[in-house]
N, C-alpha and C positions, 0 to 999 in steps of 0.2 A: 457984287454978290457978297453974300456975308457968307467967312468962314468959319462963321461959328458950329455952323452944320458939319463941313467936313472936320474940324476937330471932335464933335461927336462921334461921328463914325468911325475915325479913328480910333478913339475911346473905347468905341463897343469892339473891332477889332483885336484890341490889345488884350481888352479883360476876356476875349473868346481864346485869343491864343497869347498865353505871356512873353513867350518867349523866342519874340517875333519884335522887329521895329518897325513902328510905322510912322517913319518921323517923313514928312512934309519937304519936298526938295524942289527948290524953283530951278524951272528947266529953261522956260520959254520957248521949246522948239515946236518944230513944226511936225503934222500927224497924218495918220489919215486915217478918215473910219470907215470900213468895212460895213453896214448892215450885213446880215444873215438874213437871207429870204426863204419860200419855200424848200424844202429839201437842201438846205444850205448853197443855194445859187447865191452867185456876185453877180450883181445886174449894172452896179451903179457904186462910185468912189468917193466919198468927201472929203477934202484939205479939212484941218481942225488947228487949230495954236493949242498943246499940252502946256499948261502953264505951270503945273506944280506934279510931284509923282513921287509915288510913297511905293513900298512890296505889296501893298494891297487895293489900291485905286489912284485915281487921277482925276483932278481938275482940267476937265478944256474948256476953250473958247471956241462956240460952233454958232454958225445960223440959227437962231432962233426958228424961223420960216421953213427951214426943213423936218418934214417930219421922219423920226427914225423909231425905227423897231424897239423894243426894251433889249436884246443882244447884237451886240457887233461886233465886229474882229478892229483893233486896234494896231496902226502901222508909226512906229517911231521910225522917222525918215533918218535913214541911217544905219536903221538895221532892217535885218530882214523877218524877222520875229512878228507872226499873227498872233496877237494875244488878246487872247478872248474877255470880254469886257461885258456888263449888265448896266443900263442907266439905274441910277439908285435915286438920282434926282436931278429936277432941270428948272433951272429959271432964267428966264430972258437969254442970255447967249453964254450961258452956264451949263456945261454937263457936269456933275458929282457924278463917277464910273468907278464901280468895284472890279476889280479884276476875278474872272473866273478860280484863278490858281494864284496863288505867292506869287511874284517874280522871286526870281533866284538872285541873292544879296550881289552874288557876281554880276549878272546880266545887269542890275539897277545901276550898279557901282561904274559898269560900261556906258548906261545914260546918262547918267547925273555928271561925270567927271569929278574930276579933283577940285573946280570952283563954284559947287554947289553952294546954294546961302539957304540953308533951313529956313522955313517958315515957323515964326515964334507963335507959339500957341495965344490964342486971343482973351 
């Protein structure tokens, strides 16, 4: 998938809020996604690979073959945090996912760790 998209989005991110970073952090960890159904029921769970995660969205790797709702609750395995997510766009076994809310520079800085490798803008 080409990341020229999510540096876009980034883009428009930054220029909405300045004073905010939304730089690109390779994680590789493991996720899960939540759909949101009717009246906000959990019926059904999916493993996901987050590969990259910024304070404002995230890159996974999911099934292509499943179909999922435009919102889900997003689980970084390891914490216990539902963070509410929108697909912003999908291709082939690509999700681009905006997070509802900022993550908190703390809680990011608790995913990514101290050996994060920025992703270089394309």
């Amino acid at each position: 998938m080409n990341l020229k998209n999510f540096k876009d989005f980034n883009e428009r991110l930054f220029l909405q809020n300045p004073k905010r970073s939304f730089k690109q952090h390779q994680v590789d960890r493991p996720g899960m996604i939540i759909p949101v159904g009717h009246h906000l029921t959990i019926k059904v769970q999916y493993n996901c690979l987050i590969e990259s995660i910024s304070c404002g969205g995230a890159l996974l790797n999911f099934s292509p073959f499943i179909e999922l709702p435009k919102n889900f609750f997003l689980v970084i395995l390891g914490s216990s945090e539902e963070i509410g997510a929108t697909v912003f766009n999908r291709d082939g076994d690509h999700i681009m996912a905006k997070f509802n809310m900022f993550l908190d520079a703390g809680f990011l800085q608790s995913i990514v760790g101290t050996a994060s490798i920025e992703i270089e803008p394309l």
